[in-house]
MARMI-694322 format. One record per residue (C-alpha): x, y, z; residue in one letter. Coordinates in pm, whole numbers, padded with zeros to 5 digits, always signed. Layout:
BEGIN
XYZA ...
//
This chain:
BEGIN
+00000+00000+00000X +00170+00310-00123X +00492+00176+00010X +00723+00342-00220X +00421+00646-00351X +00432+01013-00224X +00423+01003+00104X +00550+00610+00154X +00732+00702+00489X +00380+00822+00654X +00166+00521+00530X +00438+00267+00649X +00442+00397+01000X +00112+00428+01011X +00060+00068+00868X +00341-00057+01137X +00151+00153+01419X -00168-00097+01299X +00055-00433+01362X +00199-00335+01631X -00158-00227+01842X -00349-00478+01654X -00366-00751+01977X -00434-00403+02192X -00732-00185+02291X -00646+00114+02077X -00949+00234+01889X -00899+00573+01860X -00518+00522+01699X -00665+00244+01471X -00980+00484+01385X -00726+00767+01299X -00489+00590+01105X -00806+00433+00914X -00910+00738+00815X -00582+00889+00684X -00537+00550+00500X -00866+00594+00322X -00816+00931+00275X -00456+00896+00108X -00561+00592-00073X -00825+00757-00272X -00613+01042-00354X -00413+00731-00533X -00721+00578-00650X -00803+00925-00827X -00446+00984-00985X -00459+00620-01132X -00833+00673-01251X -00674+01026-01419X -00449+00789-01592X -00621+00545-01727X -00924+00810-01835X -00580+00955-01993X -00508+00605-02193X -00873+00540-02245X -00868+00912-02457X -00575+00801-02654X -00698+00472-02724X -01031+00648-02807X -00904+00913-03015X -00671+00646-03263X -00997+00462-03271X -01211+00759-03429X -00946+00833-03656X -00958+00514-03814X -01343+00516-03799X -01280+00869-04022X -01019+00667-04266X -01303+00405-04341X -01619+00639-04346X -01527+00691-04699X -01625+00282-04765X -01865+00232-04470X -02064+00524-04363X -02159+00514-04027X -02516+00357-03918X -02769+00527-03640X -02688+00258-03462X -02294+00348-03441X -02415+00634-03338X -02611+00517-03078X -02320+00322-02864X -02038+00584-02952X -02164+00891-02848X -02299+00791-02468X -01988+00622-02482X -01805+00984-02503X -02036+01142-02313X -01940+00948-02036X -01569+00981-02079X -01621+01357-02084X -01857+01324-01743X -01544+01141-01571X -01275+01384-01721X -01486+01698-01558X -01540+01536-01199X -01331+01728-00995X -01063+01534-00790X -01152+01392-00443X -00953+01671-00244X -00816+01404-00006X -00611+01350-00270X -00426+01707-00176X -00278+01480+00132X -00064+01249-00165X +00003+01563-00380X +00133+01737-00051X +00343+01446+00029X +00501+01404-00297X +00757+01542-00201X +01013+01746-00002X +00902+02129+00064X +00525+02090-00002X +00354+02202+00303X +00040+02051+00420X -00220+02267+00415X -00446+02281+00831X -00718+02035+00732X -00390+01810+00569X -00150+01878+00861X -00460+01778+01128X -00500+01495+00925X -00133+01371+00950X -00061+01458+01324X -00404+01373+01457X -00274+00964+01460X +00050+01060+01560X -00058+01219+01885X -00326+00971+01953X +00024+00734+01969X +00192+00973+02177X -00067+00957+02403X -00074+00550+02435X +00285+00547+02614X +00334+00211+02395X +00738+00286+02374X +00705+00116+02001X +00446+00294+01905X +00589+00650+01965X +00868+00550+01854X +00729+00454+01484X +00521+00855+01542X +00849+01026+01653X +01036+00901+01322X +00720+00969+01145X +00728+01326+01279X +01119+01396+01261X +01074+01297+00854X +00738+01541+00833X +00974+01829+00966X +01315+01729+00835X +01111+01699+00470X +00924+02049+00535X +00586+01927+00537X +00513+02112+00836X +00553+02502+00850X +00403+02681+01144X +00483+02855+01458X +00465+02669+01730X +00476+02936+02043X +00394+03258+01899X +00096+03391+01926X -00104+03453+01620X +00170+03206+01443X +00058+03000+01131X -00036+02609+01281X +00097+02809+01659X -00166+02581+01825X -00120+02228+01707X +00203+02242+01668X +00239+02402+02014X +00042+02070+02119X +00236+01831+01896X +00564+01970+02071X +00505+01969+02424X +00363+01585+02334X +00742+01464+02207X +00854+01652+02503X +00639+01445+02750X +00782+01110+02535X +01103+01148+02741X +01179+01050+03131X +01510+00951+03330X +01369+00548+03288X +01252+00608+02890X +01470+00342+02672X +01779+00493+02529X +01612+00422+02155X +01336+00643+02287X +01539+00913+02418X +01752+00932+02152X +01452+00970+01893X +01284+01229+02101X +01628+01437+02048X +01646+01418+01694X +01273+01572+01670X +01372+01853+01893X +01689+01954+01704X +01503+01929+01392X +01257+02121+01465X +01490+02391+01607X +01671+02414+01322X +01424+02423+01058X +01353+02702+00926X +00978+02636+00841X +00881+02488+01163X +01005+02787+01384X +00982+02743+01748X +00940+03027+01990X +00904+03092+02336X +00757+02837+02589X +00802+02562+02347X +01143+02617+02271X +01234+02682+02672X +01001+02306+02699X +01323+02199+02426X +01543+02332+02584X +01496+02185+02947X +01417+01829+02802X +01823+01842+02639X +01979+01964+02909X +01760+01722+03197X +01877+01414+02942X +02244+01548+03029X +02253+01562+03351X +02033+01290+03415X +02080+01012+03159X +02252+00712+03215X +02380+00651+02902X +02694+00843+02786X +02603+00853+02430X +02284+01020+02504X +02406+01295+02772X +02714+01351+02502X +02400+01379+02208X +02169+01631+02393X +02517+01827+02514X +02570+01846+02126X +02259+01934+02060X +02233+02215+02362X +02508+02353+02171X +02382+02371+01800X +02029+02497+01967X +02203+02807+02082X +02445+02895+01818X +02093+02876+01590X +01902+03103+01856X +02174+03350+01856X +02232+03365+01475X +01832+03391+01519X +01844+03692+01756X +02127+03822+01523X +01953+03864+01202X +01608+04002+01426X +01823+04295+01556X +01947+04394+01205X +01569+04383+01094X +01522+04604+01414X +01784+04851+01314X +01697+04882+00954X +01299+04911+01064X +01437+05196+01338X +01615+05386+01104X +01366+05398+00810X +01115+05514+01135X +01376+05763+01195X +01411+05911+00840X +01026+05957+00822X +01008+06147+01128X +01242+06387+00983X +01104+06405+00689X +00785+06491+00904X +00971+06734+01098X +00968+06529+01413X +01182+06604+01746X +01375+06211+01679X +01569+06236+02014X +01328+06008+02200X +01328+05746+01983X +01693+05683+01889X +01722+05655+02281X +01477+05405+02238X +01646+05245+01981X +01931+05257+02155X +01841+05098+02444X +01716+04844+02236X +01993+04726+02024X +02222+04775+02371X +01982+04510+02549X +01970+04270+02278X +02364+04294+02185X +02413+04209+02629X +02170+03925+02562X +02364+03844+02245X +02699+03826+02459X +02563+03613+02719X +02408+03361+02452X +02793+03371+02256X +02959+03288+02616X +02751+03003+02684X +02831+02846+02305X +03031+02507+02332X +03056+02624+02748X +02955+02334+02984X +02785+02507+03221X +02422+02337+03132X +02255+02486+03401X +02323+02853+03334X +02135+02800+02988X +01768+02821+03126X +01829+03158+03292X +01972+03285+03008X +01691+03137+02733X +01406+03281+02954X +01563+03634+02962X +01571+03608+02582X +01182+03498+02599X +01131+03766+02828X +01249+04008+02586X +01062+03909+02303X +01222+03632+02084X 
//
């Protein structure tokens, strides 16, 4: 089924999410796969029935053509007429029917850097954090890969933590799920999955994670350092601590030049207007002086160890309105 179609990787966790809570009392993750299953396998059925309406034309059209050639020695009876033209009709009924817009889901999917549209994206995620929510370790395993391929692929583009933000909502929701995946007694498998969502989503630029959400991030890597038993996974989330922050302050970097150039271009239309300006490049001033402190403290704590010190320092750059 679709194993190797647009959007394989979704349908084959979703089909191994099936297997593996078949012997269990899981309705609403079978119900929810179900219907994305049926949703994405008519969008198939309706790009192979385009096809074939496409051959059938073809077929059709060499077929008149040759009925043309021998009109000259045969004309054509009333009752020719009679079985070709419903037959056409009928081919020009099917052509006209607009596609099943489930199919969008396939089309979406096809691949890398087509977005899924709400309705799509709801339809996607809605099984994946029914699994989340079964605390089957397989299971959210199979919906954290799932997930880190929807991101790493940009399917997903949203805001998750900013008010107002495209998706800011469920993706908020989806978030603070793969968060909760993760505990000092989780498997290492587990933990080490969860960690490859977060950084993903971090770093993507299409999935852009703000405030509480990215603090959430933030304290899951650096509790999985201090706390993990397993060396490979306190060395990964160290790593990863690391690559978060060089990507928030290259972040906060290129928002303080869009700061400037908005101040100054404020600036040159006050005097244009005539305006007293000495109040606002004090603002302004005060402004880029607070954000190139915060900047400082966020460049100090790059490749540092001290994992602690990284909370205070990502909540005063909340606080100040990344």
């Amino acid at each position: 089924m679709a194993g190797g179609a647009a959007g394989g990787f979704v349908t084959r966790a979703f089909e191994s999410m099936l297997k593996e809570c078949a012997n269990k009392k899981y309705t609403n993750l079978q119900s929810a796969i179900q219907n994305y299953l049926a949703h994405a396998n008519d969008g198939s059925q309706q790009s192979n029935f385009g096809d074939s309406n496409q051959a059938a034309s073809s077929v059709e059209e060499k077929s008149n053509l040759q009925e043309i050639d021998a009109g000259a020695e045969k004309p054509e009876t009333e009752s020719d007429q009679s079985t070709t033209v419903p037959a056409a009709a009928e081919e020009v009924e099917s052509a006209s029917m607009p596609a099943d817009s489930s199919g969008s889901v396939t089309t979406a999917l096809a691949s890398a850097g087509h977005t899924l549209g709400g309705a799509q994206a709801e339809l996607v995620l809605n099984p994946l954090r029914i699994a989340f929510d079964t605390k089957n370790i397989k299971v959210a395993e199979l919906a954290l890969d799932c997930l880190h391929k929807l991101i790493e692929y940009n399917h997903l583009e949203g805001d998750p933590g900013l008010d107002g933000g495209k998706n800011a909502q469920l993706f908020t929701d989806i978030l603070n799920m793969v968060c909760s995946c993760v505990d000092n007694s989780s498997p290492d498998s587990t933990t080490l999955q969860v960690l490859k969502v977060l950084l993903t989503a971090v770093a993507s630029t299409k999935f852009r994670v703000h405030g509480e959400p990215l603090l959430s991030v933030i304290r899951v890597c650096y509790n999985i350092a201090l706390n993990s038993k397993s060396p490979i996974n306190q060395a990964t989330s160290k790593a990863m601590l690391t690559q978060m922050l060089s990507i928030v302050f290259r972040r906060m970097e290129t928002d303080l030049v869009s700061s400037a150039s908005s101040s100054v271009a404020c600036k040159e239309a006050a005097l244009n207007n005539g305006s007293n300006t000495k109040v606002d490049q004090l603002s302004s001033s005060d402004q880029n002086e607070q954000g190139i402190n915060l900047g400082d403290e966020l460049q100090n704590f790059v490749g540092g160890t001290d994992i602690k010190g990284l909370e205070a320092v990502l909540e005063k750059a909340l606080h100040e309105g990344w």
